[in-house]
N, C-alpha and C positions, 0 to 999 in steps of 0.2 A: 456482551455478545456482539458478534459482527457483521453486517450485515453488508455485504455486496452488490456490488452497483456493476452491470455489464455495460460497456460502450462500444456498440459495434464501428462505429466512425472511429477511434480512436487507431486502427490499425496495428491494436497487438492483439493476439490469439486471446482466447476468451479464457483457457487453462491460464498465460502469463497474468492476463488482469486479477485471477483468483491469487497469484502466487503473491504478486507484486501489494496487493491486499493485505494478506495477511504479513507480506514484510513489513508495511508500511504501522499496520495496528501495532505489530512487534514494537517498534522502533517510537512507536508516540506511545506505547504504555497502554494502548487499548485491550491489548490482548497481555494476559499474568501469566506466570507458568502453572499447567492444571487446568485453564480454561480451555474447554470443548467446543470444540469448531463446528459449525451446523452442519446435518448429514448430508448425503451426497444427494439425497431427493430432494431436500431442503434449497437447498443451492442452486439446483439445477431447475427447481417449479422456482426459484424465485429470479435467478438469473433469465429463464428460458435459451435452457442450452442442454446441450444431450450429459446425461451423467457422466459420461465416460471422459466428458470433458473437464468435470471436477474430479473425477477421480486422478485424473491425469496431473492433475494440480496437486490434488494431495498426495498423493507419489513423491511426488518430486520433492516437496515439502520433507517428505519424510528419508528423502537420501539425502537432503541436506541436514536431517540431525533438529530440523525445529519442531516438528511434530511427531508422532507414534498414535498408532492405530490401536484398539483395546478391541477385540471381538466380541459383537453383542454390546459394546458400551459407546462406541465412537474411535472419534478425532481430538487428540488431547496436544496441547501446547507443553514439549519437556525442555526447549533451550529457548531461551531469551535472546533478542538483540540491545545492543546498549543506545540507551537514551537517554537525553537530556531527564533534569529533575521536573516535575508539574509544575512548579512553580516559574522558573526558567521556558518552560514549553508555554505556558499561558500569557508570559513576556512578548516573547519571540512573535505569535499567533499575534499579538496587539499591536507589534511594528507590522507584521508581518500586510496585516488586514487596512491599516494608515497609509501603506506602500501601494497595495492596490488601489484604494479610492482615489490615492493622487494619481496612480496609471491608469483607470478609467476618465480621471476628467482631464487626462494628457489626450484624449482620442484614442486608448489602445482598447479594442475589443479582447477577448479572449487569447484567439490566435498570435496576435502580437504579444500580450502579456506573456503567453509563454515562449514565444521566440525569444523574448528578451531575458526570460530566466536563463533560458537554454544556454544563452549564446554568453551571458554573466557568466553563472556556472562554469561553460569550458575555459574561459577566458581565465579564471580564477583557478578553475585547478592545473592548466597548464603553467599559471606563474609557480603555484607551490611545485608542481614537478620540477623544472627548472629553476628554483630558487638553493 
């Protein structure tokens, strides 16, 4: 099951953080196809955010083809995003996690650790666009 974390600091709508969520669990294997997404009170008492701002999420969720709504039963996972194997993903997460310890005892707080994914990442996918 998944549970949602709002960040009002983060400066994206509280629907995209729900959406961006549930792509994210897609994509690490958190969420199966079948699995049912917490209801929209559920979400909304746990996030503290107006329903209509999860439902706005699961909307959209659902014109995009990864979710379908069952009346009277829920929010149901019908399409998958593709992901790495567990095995590989528990890999990844172990360099992943050795990379930040050396970027916190580099002086990088937060903020900087993620400017510098950020700014990797463009860097990185502008060479494959251009390559």
């Amino acid at each position: 099951m998944i549970t949602f974390v709002y960040d009002p600091s983060s400066g994206i709508a509280a629907y995209a953080q729900i959406v961006r969520q549930v792509k994210h669990a897609l994509r690490l294997g958190v969420l199966e196809l079948g699995d049912r997404l917490p209801s929209v009170r559920e979400v909304a008492s746990t996030m503290i955010v107006n329903p209509n701002t999860v439902q706005k999420a699961y909307r959209e969720l659902e014109l995009e083809g990864l979710v379908s709504s069952r009346p009277g039963l829920g929010i149901f996972v019908v399409q998958l995003l593709p992901h790495a194997p567990d095995e590989d993903l528990r890999a990844l997460r172990a360099t992943l996690l050795q990379w930040l310890a050396s970027a916190r005892a580099a002086g990088l707080d937060d903020e900087g650790i993620e400017a510098l994914i950020h700014a990797t990442f463009r860097a990185a996918h502008t060479k494959e666009v251009t390559a």
